[in-house]
C-alpha positions as CSV (number, residue, x, y, z in Angstrom):
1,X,-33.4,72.0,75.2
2,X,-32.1,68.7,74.6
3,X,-29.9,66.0,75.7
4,X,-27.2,64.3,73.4
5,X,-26.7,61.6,76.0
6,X,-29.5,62.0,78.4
7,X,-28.2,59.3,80.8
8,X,-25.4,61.6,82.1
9,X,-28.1,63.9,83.6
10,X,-29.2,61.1,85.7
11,X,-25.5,60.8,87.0
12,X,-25.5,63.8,87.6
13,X,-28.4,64.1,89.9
14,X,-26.8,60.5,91.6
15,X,-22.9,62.1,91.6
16,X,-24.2,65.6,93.3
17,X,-25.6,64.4,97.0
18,X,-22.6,61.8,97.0
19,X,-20.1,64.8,96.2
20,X,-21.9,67.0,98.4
21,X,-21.7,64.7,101.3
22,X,-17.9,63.8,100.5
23,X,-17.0,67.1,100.5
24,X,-18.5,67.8,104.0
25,X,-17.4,64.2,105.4
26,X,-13.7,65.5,104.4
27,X,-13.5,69.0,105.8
28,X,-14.8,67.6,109.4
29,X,-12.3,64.9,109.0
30,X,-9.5,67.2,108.6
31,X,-10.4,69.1,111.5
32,X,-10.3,66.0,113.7
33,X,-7.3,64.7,112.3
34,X,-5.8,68.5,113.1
35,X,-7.1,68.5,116.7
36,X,-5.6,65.2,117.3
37,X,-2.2,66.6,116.9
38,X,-2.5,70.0,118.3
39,X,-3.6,71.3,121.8
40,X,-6.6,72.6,121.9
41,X,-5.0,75.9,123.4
42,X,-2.5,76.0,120.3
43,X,-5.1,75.3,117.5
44,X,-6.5,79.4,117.6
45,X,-2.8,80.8,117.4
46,X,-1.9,78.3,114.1
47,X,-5.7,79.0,112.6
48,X,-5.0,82.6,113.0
49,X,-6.2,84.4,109.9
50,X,-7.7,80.9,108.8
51,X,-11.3,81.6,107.3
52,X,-14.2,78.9,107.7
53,X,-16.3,80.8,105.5
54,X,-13.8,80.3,102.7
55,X,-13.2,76.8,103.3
56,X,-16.6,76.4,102.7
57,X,-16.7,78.3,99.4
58,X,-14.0,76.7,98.2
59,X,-15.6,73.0,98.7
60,X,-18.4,74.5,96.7
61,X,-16.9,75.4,93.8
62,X,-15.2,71.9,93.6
63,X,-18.7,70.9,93.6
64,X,-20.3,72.7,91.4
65,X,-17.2,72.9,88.4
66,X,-17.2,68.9,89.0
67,X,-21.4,69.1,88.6
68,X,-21.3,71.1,85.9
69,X,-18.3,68.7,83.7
70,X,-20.8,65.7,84.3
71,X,-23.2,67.9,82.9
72,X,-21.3,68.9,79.9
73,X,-20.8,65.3,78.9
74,X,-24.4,65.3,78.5
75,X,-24.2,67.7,75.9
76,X,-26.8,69.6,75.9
77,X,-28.2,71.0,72.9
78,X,-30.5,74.1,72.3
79,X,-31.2,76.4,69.1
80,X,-31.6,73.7,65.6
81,X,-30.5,74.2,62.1
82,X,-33.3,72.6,59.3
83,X,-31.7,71.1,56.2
84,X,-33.7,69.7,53.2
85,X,-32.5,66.1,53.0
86,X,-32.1,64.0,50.0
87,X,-31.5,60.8,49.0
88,X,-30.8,58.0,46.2
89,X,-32.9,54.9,45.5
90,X,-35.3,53.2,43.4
91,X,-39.2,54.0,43.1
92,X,-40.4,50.0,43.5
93,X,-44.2,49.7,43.6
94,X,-45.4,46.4,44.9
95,X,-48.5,44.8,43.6
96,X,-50.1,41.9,46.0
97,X,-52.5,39.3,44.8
98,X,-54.9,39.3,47.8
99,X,-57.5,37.2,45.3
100,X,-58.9,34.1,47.2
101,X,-56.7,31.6,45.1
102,X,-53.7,33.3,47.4
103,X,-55.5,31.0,50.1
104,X,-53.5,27.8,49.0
105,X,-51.5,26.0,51.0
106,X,-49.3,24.5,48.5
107,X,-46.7,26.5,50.5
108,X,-46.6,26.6,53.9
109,X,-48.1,27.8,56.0
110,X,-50.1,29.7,52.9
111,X,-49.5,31.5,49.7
112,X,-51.0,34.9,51.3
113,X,-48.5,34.6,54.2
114,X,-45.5,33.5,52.1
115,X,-46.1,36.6,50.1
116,X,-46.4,38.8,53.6
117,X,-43.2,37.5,54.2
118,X,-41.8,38.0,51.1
119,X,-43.0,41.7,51.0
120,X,-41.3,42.0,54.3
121,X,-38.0,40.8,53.0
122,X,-38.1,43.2,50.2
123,X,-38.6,46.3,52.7
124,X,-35.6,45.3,55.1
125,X,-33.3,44.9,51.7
126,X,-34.8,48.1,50.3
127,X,-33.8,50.8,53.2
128,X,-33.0,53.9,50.7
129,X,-35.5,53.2,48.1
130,X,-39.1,54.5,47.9
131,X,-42.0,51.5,48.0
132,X,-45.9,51.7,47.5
133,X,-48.3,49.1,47.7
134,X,-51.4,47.8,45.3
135,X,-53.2,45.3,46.7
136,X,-55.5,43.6,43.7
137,X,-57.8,40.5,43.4
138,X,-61.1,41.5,41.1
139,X,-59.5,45.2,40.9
140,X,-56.7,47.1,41.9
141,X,-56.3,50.0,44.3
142,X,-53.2,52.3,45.8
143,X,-53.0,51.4,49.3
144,X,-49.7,52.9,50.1
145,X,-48.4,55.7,48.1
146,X,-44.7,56.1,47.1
147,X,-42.8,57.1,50.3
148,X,-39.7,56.4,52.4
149,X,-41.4,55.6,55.4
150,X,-41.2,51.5,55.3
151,X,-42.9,51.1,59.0
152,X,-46.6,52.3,56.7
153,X,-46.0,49.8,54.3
154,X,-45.2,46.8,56.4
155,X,-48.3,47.8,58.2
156,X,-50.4,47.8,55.6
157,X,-49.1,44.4,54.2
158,X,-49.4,42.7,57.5
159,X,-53.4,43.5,57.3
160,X,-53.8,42.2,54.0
161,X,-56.2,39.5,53.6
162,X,-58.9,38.0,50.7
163,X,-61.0,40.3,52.0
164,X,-59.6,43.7,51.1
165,X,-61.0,43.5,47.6
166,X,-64.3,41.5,47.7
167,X,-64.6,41.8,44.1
168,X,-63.4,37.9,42.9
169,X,-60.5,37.5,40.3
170,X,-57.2,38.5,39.5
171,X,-56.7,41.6,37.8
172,X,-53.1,41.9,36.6
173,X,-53.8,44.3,33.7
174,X,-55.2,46.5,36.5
175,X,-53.1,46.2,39.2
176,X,-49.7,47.1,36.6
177,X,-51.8,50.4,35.2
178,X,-52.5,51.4,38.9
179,X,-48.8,50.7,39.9
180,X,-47.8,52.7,37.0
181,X,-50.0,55.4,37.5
182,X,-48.5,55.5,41.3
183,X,-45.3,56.7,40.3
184,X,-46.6,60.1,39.3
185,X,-44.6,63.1,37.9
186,X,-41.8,63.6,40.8
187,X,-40.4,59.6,39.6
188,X,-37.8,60.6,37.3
189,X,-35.6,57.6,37.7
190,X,-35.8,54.0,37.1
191,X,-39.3,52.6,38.8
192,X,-40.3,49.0,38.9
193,X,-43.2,47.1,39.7
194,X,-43.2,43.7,41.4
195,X,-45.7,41.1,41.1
196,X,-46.4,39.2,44.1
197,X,-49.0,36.7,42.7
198,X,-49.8,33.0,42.1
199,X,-50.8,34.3,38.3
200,X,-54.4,32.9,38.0
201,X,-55.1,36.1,35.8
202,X,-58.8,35.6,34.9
203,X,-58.9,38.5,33.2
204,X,-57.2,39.9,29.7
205,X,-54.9,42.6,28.5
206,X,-52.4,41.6,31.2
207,X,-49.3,41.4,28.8
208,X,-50.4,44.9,26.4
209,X,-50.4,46.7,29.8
210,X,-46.6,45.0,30.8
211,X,-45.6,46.1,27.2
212,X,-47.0,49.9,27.8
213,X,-45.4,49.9,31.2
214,X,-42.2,49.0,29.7
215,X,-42.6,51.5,26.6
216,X,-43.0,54.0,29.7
217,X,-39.8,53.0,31.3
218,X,-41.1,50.9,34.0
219,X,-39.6,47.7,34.3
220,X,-42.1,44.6,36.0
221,X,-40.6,41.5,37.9
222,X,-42.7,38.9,38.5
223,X,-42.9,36.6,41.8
224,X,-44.6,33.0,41.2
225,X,-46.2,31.8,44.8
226,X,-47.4,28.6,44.7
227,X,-46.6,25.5,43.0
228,X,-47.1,23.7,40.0
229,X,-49.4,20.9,41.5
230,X,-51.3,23.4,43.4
231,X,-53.5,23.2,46.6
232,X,-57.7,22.8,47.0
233,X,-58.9,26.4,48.3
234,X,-60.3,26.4,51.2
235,X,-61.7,29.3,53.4
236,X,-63.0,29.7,57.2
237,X,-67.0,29.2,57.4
238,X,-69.1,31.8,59.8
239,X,-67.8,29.6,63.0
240,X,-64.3,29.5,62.1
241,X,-63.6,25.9,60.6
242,X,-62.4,25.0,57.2
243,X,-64.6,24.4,54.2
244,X,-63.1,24.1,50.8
245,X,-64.0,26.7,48.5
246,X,-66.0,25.1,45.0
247,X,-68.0,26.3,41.9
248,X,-70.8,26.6,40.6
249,X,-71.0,23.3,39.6
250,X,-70.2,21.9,43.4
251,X,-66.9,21.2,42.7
252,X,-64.2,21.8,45.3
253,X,-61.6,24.7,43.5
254,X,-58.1,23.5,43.0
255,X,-55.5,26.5,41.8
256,X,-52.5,26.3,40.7
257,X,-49.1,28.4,39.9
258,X,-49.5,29.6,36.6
259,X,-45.6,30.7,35.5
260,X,-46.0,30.5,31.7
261,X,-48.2,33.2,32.2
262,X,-45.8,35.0,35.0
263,X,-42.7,34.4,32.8
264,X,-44.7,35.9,29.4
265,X,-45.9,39.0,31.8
266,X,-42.2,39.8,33.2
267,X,-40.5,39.2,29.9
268,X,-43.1,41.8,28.1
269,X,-42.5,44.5,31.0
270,X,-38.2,44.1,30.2
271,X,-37.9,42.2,33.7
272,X,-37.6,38.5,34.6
273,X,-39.5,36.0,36.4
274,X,-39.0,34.1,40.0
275,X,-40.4,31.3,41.5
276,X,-40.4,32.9,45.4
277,X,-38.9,30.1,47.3
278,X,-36.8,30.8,50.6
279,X,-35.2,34.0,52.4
280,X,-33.0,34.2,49.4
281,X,-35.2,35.4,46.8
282,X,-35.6,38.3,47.3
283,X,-32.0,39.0,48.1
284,X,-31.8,37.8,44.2
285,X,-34.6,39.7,42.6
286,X,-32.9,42.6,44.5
287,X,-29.1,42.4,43.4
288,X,-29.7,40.7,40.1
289,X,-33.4,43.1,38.9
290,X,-33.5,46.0,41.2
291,X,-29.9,47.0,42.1
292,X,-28.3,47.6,38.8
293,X,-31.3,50.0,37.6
294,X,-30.2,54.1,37.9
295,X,-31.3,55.5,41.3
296,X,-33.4,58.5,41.9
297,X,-32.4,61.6,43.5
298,X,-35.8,62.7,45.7
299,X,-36.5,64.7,49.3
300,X,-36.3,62.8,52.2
301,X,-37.9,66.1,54.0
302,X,-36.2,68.0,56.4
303,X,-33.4,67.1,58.4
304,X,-33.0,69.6,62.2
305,X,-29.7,69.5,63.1
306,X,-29.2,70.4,67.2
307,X,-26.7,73.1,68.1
308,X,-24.5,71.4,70.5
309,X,-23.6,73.5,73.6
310,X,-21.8,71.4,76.3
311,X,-19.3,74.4,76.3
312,X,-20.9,76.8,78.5
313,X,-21.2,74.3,81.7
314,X,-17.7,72.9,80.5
315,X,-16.5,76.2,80.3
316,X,-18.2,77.4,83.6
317,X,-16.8,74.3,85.5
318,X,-12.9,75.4,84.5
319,X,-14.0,78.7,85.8
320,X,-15.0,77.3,89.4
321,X,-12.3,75.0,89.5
322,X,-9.6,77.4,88.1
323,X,-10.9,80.1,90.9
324,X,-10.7,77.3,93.7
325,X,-7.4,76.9,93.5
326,X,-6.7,81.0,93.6
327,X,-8.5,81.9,96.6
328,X,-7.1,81.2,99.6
329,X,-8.1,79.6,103.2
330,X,-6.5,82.4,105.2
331,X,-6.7,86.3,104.8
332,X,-3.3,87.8,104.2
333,X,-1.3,89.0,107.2
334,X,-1.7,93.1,107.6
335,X,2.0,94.6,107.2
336,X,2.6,97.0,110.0
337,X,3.9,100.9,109.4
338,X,7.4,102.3,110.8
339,X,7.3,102.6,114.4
340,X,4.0,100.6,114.7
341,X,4.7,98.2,118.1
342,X,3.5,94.9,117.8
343,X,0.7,95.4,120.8
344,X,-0.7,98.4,118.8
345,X,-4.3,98.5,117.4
346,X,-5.6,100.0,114.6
């Protein structure tokens, strides 16, 4: 069984004492109030006939057709029906840079964080669409398959870091064929791929696999994080403190947005290119990118659908209160036969 509006059962519980006691407080009250007006030896020739018992009856079945209408507005439910539910939206896959360059702090508070929130943005704007994750840096992997169920995928991106992926770099090339591959058969619609990345692609064959992607009807919008003077890397040491990050040669690493190489790898996949700055961006890549694509009809599993059955208390409670008011406090006088004297006993 369950409860519509399960804070109506509690009022119940509180309502039934209080009524109980009411109804009690009431009946002695009218037998005082009686007494006071009427002589003690009058009161058994006017209660002639008068029964306690039903009194008493009757007071219950106010309380228990009032118990049972608080009850009804509850609503309790029992018995479901199961529907297959479906809904519209876009298949989006999302493909994060966690590479160690994402460490800047050309953007505050960093470029990794800015992108979290970024990624979190998207999910709120996205409610009926479909979103997987593909964290990359050296390589790429599916971290979050295609689903409804947004609460997964913002947990997943809020435990991102630089070390997901130990492998160094930033494997676009990969991370678009594994976004693409995500999709799988059930994606007949419109699917897109966005790029959350500063674009330090160290690695080729970025572009050929935006132009395959695109030749496969998957469109690819591209998110630049960082800016164009860039930031010196830096990264916690064993104890916690900063030390900057340098190369081989001893030299402290500086990185820096690359969006030539963003706008090249959006405008091969058939989709534009954004530097992510404020709340709003998002908000544009959605209405001007995502929006306008065709949605996807797809399960949204299985919907139960309670049976709602507040009648049977409601219907119970007219019943009490309907044979309250029938039943009366006195028995009916007996009629006497022809020739019956008034002192004469049955």
């Amino acid at each position: 069984m369950n409860f519509a509006t399960p804070q109506c059962i509690w009022l119940a519980i509180f309502f039934a004492p209080l009524l109980t006691v009411f109804l009690v407080w009431t009946w002695k009250r009218k037998q005082r109030a009686a007494a006071q007006f009427v002589r003690s030896r009058l009161w058994a020739q006017l209660t002639v006939g008068v029964s306690t018992r039903r009194q008493i009856l009757k007071r219950i079945l106010i309380a228990l057709g009032l118990i049972l209408t608080v009850l009804s507005l509850a609503r309790p439910q029992w018995g479901f029906t199961e529907e297959e539910a479906r809904a519209s939206g876009l298949d989006i896959a999302v493909c994060f840079d966690v590479s160690r360059s994402m460490l800047g702090t050309d953007v505050a508070p960093s470029r990794l964080a800015r992108a979290k929130l970024a990624a979190y943005d998207l999910a709120a704007i996205a409610k009926t669409d479909r979103l997987s994750l593909v964290p990359f840096a050296g390589t790429a992997f599916l971290q979050v398959p295609l689903a409804l169920d947004n609460e997964a995928f913002l947990q997943s991106v809020r435990a991102l870091d630089t070390e997901v992926i130990p492998e160094p770099g930033t494997a676009l090339a990969d991370a678009i064929r594994e976004a693409v591959t995500a999709f799988g058969k059930d994606s007949t619609g419109a699917r897109a791929v966005v790029i959350l990345t500063d674009g330090e692609d160290h690695e080729e064959g970025a572009i050929e696999a935006a132009k395959q992607a695109a030749k496969d009807g998957v469109k690819i919008f591209t998110l630049g994080v960082g800016t164009a003077q860039g930031a010196l890397l830096q990264a916690p040491d064993p104890y916690g403190n900063p030390v900057f990050i340098k190369d081989s040669d001893g030299n402290a690493v500086k990185s820096r947005l690359n969006e030539p190489a963003l706008k090249a790898l959006a405008e091969a996949g058939g989709g534009f290119y954004l530097p992510l700055q404020g709340r709003r961006t998002m908000q544009t890549l959605y209405d001007r990118g995502l929006a306008p694509l065709p949605k996807t009809d797809f399960k949204a599993g299985r919907s139960r659908e309670w049976i709602e059955r507040f009648q049977w208390p409601l219907g119970v409670a007219i019943l009490l209160l309907m044979l309250e008011l029938v039943i009366p406090e006195q028995f009916a006088p007996r009629t006497r036969r022809p020739g019956e004297s008034a002192g004469a006993t049955a």
